[in-house]
Structures are given as C-alpha cells and as structure tokens.
C-alpha positions as CSV (number, residue, x, y, z in Angstrom):
1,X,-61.0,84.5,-66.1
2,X,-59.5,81.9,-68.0
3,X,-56.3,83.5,-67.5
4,X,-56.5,82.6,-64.1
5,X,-58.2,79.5,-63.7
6,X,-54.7,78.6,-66.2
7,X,-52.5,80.3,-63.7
8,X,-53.8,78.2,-60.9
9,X,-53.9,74.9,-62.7
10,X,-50.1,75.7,-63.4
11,X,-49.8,76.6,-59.6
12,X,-51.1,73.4,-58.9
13,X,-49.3,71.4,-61.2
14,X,-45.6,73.1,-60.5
15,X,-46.9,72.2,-56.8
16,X,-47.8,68.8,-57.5
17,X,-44.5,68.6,-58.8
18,X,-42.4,69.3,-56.3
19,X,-44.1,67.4,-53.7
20,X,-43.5,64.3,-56.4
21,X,-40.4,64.7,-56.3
22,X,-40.1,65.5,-52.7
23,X,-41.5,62.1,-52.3
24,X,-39.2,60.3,-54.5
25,X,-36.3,62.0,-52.7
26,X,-37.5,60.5,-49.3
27,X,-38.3,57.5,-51.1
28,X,-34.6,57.3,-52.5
29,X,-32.7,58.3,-49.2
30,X,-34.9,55.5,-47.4
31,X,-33.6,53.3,-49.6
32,X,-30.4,54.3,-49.2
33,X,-30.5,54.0,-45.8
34,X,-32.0,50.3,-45.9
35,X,-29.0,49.2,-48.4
36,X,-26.7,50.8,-46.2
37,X,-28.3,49.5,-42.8
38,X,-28.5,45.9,-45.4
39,X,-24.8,46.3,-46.1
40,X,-23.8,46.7,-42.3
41,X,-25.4,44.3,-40.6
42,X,-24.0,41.6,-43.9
43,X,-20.6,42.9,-42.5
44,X,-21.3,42.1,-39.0
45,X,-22.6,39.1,-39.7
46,X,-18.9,38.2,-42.1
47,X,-17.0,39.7,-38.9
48,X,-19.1,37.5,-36.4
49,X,-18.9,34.0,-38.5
50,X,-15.1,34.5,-38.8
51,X,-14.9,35.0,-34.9
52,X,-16.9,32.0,-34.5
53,X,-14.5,29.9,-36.7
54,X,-11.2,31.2,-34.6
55,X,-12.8,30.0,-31.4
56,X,-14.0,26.4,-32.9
57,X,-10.4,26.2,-34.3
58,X,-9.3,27.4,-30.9
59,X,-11.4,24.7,-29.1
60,X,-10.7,22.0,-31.3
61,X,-7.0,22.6,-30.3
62,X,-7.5,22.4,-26.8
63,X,-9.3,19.3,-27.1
64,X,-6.7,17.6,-29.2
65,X,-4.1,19.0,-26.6
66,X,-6.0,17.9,-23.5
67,X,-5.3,14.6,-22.3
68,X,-8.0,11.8,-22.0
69,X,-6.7,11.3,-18.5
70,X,-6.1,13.0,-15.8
71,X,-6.6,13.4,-11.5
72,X,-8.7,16.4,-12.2
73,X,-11.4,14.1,-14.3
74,X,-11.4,11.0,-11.9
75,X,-10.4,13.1,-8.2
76,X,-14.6,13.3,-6.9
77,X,-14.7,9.1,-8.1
78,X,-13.6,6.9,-5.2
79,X,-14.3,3.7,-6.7
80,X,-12.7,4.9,-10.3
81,X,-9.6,6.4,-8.5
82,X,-9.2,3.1,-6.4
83,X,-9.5,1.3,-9.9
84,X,-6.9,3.3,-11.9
85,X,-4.4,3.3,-8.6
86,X,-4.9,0.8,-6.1
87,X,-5.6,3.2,-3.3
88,X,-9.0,3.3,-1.7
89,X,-10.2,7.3,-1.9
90,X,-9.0,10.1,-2.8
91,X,-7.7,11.1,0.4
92,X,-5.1,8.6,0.2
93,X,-4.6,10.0,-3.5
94,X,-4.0,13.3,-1.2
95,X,-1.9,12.1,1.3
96,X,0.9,10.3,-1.2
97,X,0.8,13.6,-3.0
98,X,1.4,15.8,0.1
99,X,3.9,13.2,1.0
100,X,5.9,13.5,-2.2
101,X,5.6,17.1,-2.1
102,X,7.8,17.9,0.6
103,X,10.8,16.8,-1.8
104,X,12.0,17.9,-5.0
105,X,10.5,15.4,-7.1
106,X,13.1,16.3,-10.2
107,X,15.7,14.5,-12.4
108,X,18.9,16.5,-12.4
109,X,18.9,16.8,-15.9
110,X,15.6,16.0,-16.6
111,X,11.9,17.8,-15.5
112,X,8.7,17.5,-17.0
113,X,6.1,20.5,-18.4
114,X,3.5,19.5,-19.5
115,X,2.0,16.7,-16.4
116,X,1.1,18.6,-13.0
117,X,2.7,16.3,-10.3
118,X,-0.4,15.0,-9.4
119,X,-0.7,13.5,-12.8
120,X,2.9,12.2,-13.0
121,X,1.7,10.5,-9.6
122,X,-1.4,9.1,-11.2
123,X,0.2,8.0,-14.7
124,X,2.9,5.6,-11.8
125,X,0.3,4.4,-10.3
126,X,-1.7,3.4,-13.3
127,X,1.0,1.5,-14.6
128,X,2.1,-0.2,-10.9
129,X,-1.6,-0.5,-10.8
130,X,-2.5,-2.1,-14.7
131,X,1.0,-2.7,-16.3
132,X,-0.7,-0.4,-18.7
133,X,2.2,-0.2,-22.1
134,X,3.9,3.0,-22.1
135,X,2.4,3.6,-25.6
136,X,-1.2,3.2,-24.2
137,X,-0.4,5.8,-21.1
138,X,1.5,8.4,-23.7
139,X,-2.3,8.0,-25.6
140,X,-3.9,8.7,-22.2
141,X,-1.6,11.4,-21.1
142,X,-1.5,13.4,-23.8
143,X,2.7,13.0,-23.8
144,X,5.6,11.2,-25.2
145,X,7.0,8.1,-25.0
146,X,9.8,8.6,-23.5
147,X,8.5,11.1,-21.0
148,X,6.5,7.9,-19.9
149,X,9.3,6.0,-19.1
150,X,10.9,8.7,-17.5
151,X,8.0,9.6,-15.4
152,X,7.4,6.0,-14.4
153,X,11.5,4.9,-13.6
154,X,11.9,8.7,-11.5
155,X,8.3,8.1,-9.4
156,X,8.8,4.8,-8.3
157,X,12.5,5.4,-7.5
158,X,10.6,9.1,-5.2
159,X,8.0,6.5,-4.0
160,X,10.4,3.6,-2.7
161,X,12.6,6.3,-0.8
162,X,9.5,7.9,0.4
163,X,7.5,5.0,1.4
164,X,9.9,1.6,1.9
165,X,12.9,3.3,3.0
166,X,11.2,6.2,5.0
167,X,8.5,4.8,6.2
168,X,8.3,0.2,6.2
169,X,12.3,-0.6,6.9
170,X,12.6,2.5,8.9
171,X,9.9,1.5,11.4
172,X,11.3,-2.4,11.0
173,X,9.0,-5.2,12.5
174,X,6.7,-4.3,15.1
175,X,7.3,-5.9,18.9
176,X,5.3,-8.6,20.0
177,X,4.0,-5.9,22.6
178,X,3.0,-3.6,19.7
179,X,1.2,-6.6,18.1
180,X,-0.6,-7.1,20.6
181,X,-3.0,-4.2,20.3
182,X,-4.3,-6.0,17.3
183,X,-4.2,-9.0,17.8
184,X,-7.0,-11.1,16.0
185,X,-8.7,-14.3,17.7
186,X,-6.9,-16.9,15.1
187,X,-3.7,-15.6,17.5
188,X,-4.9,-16.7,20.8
189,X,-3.1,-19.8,20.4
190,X,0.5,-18.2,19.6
191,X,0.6,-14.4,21.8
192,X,4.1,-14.7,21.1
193,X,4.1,-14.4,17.4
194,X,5.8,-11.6,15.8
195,X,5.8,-12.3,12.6
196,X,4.1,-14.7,9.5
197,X,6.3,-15.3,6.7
198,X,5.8,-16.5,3.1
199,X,7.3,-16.9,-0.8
200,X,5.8,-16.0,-3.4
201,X,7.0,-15.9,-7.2
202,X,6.8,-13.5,-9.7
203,X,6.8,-14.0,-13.4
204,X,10.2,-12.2,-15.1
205,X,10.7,-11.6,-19.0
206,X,13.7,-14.2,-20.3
207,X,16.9,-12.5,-19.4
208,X,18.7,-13.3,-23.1
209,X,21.8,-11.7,-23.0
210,X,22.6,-13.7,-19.8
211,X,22.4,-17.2,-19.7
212,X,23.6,-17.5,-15.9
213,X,20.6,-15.3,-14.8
214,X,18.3,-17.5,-17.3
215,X,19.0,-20.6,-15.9
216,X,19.1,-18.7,-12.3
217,X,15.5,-17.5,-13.0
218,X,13.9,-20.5,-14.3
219,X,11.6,-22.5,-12.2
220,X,11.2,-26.2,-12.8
221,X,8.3,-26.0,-10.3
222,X,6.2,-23.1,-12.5
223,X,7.8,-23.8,-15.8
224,X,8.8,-20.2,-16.5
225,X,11.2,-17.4,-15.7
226,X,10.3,-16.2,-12.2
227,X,11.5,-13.9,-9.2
228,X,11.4,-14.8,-5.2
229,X,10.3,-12.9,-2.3
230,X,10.1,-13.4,0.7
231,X,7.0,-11.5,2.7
232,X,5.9,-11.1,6.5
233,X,3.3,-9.7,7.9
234,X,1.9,-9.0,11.6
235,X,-0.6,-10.7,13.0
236,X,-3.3,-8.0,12.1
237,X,-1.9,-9.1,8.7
238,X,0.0,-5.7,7.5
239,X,2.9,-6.2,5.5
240,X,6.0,-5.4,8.1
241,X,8.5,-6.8,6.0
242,X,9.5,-7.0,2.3
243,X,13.1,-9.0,1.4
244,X,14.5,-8.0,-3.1
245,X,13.4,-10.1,-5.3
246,X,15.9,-13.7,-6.0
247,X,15.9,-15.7,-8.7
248,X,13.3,-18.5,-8.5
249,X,15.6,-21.0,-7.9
250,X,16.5,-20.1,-4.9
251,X,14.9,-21.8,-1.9
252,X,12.7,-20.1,0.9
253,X,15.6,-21.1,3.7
254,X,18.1,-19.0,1.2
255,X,15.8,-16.3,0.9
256,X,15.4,-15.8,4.8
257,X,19.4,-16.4,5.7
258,X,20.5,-13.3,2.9
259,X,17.6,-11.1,3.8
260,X,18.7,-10.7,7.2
261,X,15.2,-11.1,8.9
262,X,16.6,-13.3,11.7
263,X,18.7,-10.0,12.8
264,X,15.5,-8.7,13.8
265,X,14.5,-11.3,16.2
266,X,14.5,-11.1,19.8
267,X,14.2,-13.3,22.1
268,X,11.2,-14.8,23.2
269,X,9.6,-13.9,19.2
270,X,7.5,-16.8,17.8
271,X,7.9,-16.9,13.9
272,X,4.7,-18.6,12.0
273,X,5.7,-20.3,9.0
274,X,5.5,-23.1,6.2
275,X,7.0,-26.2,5.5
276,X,9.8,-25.1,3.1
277,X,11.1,-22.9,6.2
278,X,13.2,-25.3,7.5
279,X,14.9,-22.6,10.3
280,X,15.3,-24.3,13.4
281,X,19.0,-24.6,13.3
282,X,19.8,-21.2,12.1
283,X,17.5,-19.2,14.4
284,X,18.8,-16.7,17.1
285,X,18.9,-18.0,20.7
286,X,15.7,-17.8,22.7
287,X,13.3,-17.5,18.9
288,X,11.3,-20.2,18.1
289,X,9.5,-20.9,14.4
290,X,6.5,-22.7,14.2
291,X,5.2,-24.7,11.3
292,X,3.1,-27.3,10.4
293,X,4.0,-31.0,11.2
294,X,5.3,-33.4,9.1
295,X,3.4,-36.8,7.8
296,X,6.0,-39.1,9.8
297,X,3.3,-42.1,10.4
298,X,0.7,-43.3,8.3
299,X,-1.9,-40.4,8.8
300,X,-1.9,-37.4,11.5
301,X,-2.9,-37.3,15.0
302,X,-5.6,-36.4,16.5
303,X,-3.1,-33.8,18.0
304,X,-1.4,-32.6,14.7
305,X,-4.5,-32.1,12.7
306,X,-5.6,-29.8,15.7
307,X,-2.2,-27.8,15.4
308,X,-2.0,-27.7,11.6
309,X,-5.3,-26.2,11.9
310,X,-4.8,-23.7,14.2
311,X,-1.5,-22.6,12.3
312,X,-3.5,-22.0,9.0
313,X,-6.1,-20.3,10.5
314,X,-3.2,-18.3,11.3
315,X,-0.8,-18.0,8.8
316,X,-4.3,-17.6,6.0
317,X,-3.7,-13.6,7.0
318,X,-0.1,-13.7,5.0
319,X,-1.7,-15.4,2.0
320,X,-4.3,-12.5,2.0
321,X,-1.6,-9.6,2.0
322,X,-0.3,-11.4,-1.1
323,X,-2.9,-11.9,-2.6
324,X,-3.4,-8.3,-2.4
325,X,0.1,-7.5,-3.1
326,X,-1.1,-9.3,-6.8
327,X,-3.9,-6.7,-7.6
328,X,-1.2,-4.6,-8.4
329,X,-1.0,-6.4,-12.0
330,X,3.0,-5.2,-12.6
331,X,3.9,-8.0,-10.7
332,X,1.7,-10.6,-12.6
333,X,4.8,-9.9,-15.3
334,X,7.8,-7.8,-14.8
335,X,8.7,-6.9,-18.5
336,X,12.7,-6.4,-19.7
337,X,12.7,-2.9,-19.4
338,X,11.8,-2.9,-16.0
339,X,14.1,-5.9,-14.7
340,X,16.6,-3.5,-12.9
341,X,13.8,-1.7,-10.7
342,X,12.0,-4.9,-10.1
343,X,13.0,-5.1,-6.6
344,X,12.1,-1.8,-6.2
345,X,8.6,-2.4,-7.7
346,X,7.7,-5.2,-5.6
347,X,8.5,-3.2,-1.9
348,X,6.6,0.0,-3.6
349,X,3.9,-2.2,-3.9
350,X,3.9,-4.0,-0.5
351,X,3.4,-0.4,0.7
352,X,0.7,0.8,-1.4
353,X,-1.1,-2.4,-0.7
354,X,-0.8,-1.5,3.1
355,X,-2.3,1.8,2.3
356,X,-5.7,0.2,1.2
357,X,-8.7,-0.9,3.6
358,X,-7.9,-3.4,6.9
359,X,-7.5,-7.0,5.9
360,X,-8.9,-7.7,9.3
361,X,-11.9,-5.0,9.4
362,X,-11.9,-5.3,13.5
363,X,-10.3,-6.7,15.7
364,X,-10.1,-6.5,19.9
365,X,-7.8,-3.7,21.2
366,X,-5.8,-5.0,24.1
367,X,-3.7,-2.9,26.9
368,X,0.3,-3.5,25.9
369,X,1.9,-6.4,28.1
370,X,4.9,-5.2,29.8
C-alpha cells in the first residue's frame, strides 16, 4: 500500500512536471513572440521616421525653389493684380496674355525655363508698373539677374509691337465723326474737336558719356535731366496719340512739327491746346487750333475768361490721361540701363493706361454726323 500511494505521488510529481515545464515553454515562445513583434514594429517605426525626413527635405526644397511671386498666387485678387500691374482685373490680365500668345514670344538665341509666360508677363508689368530693381524681382521670382533683364527688355519690345504698333498707331486718331459717339458735355462748345494735346516731362538718369545729350536733356525749367512727350487724347479722354520721347529742351512747337501729328489732320479738325502751342502758322489748310487767350490788356474780358474757362473744362481730360500715364512709376525715373527703350516704355505705357477703367465713366452716345 505504501508502494502505491509512492507510485502515485511520483505520477503526480513527473506530471506536475511536465505541465511546469509546458508552461514555461509557452511562457518562453510568448515572449519570443512579443520581442519579435517589439523588434518589428521598432523597425517600422526607423523605416517610417526616415520617410518622413525625405519628404520634409523634399518639401523644404520645393519651398526654397518656389518663387514668392507669381500669377497663380494673386490671379482670383482684382484689386492686388491691379496693384502689381496697372490693369483693372484679371480679365484684362487674360486678354494681354491671349494677345501675346498668338506670337512666338522668344529671343532667337535666348528662351526662358523656369517662368510660365504668364509670369514673364506679370514680372514686365511689375516693373512698368513699380520700377521694382531687377535684384528685388529676381528675389520675387525665384530667377536670375540677368534673366530679369532679359525678360523685362524682350516683353516690352513683344508688348510695343503688340499693342502701340498693332493696335494705337495702326488705328491713328479717331474722326471727329467717331468722336462724336462719346462725346462728353465739356465738348458742346467745340463738336469739331479732334484731338487735345499736351507735354509732359519725364525724369532721365545723367547721360555721362555724352555731354551733347546732357546738356540736350537738361531742363532749366525742372532743374534736372528730363525727357518730352508729346500726348493727345479724344475728347472721351483716351490716349489716341503718343509722339518718342525728346530731350527736355526741346520746345512743345518742336515736339508737334517732328512727330508728324499735323499729317493727320483734316480739314475742318479743331485741335485743343495750351499756350506753348504756338501752331497757327504751321497748321494744314482748313484745321484750326484753339488755345487759351493771351493777357494783352490789363486784365481779361468778360469774354476771355468765359473762353479760357470753357477750354479747361476741356482740355482737364488730357491732364487726367497723364496723370494716369504717371501711376505707371517707370516713368517717375527712367534709370541708364533702360535709356535706349525709353521711348518704347513710355507708348507701352500710354496703352496699358488705356486698358484700365473709363476716365469719363458715362457719357451721352450720339448717332454719327455725316
């Protein structure tokens, strides 16, 4: 009997035993398994933190490569696209760009990669617009220097053709029939006018390697280096006709002679002018010019002051379309480098100044007079 109360206590034990170490097997391989499981997702997570890096790096590079500026950032912005360009909206943007689009807007030796055209459009602009340095737009643009320049001198060259050439001297002055669909009240008293002209002066950098053009340039009147132009506009006070710029010593009768505006008189065409436009004896049979009177007695007329006022309540439309030629802050100062597009500059700008709003906002359609 105690035999086999023994044999079953060893039973028990050698079962005991086993199932101990049983246990401790599962125990083991479950631990295993965790360290292995541990070890895996450790490896994922390496793997993972190293793709997360590539991609920062990879965005950091994009945003150091992408420029500050561009259309695609200020396109659905009316008010800051009409700030960095001088146009109104962006459908003006639209319609320059469709314009230009049509040509192969490409130096012969020269094209650029990295600016979409629309952005070489906008980066021209800017600086016609702000006279922004080529160093500030490169910053902007994400670009050279020198692509700058080259952008800038190959745009307005493309715009000129486009929009002087094409479109303002191939159209020439409108009719006095044609300027009578808009014409404003302060023209009831002169139906026959055609055209308003004026001067105005634009400040040059010191030519210094030629003293003829230095003395040529320099006004005694403004005290500085300056350019000439002469500008007319229609009665509805859009800019019809743009003359090169002269040196600012030349007088406003000079100016009119050598730009060849007389040619495009008829007769029968009243020309509203200033005092310095002293045409009467080199105008085309059967045009008249009309300007204020002279102080010949000790004060005006009742008569004069009447007709002095009626011509500046006229001619105040011509001062206007210059003074909005002027937002276009290249021509506060044309700088050296630009010296030999400056004529070029100043029509490109007459244009784009007729692209913006109405001067006159309304005035009273009338049927054509023939």
């Amino acid at each position: 009997m105690y035999r086999s109360r023994k044999r079953k206590f060893a039973a028990a034990t050698t079962s005991l035993t086993e199932d101990d170490a049983v246990t401790a097997t599962l125990e083991q391989n479950s631990c295993t398994d965790d360290d292995h499981e541990l070890q895996r997702l450790r490896q994922l997570l390496e793997e993972k933190d190293k793709e997360l890096t590539v991609l920062k790096n990879r965005l950091a590079a994009i945003d150091n490569s992408a420029p500050y500026m561009s259309y695609q950032r200020i396109m659905d912005d009316d008010s800051v696209l009409c700030h960095y360009t001088g146009l109104p909206n962006k459908a003006t943007f639209e319609c320059v760009k469709q314009f230009s689009a049509r040509f192969n807007v490409c130096a012969s030796s020269w094209t650029v990669q990295t600016l979409s055209v629309e952005d070489q459009l906008l980066l021209t602009l800017m600086k016609l617009r702000h006279n922004f340095t080529h160093k500030h737009l490169a910053f902007l643009f994400n670009v050279s220097v020198a692509a700058v320049s080259k952008i800038t001198v190959l745009w307005i060259d493309v715009l000129h053709e486009l929009l002087f050439v094409g479109v303002m001297k191939a159209n020439g002055i409108p009719s006095r029939q044609k300027n009578l669909l808009s014409l404003p009240t302060s023209f009831d008293s002169f139906q026959g006018a055609r055209i308003t002209l004026d001067c105005t002066e634009i400040q040059c950098a010191v030519p210094r390697q030629n003293m003829a053009q230095q003395s040529a340039t320099f006004s005694h009147y403004k005290q500085r280096n300056m350019f000439k132009a002469l500008v007319g506009v229609a009665p509805n006070a859009t800019i019809t006709f743009v003359s090169e710029l002269y040196p600012g010593s030349v007088s406003d009768k000079q100016i009119v002679m050598h730009s060849k505006l007389l040619d495009q008189m008829k007769p029968g065409d009243l020309i509203l002018a200033d005092k310095g436009f002293l045409l009467h004896d080199s105008l085309p049979q059967g045009v008249s010019v009309n300007i204020p009177p002279f102080l010949t007695t000790q004060q005006f007329s009742k008569e004069q002051v009447m007709e002095t006022t009626r011509i500046a309540r006229a001619r105040i439309h011509v001062e206007r379309a210059i003074q909005r030629l002027k937002v276009f802050h290249i021509l506060h100062f044309i700088p050296a480098s630009y010296r030999s597009k400056a004529s070029k500059i100043f029509q490109l700008c007459a244009c784009l100044a007729n692209l913006q709003t109405p001067i006159i906002k309304s005035v009273d359609l009338q049927p054509v007079c023939n």
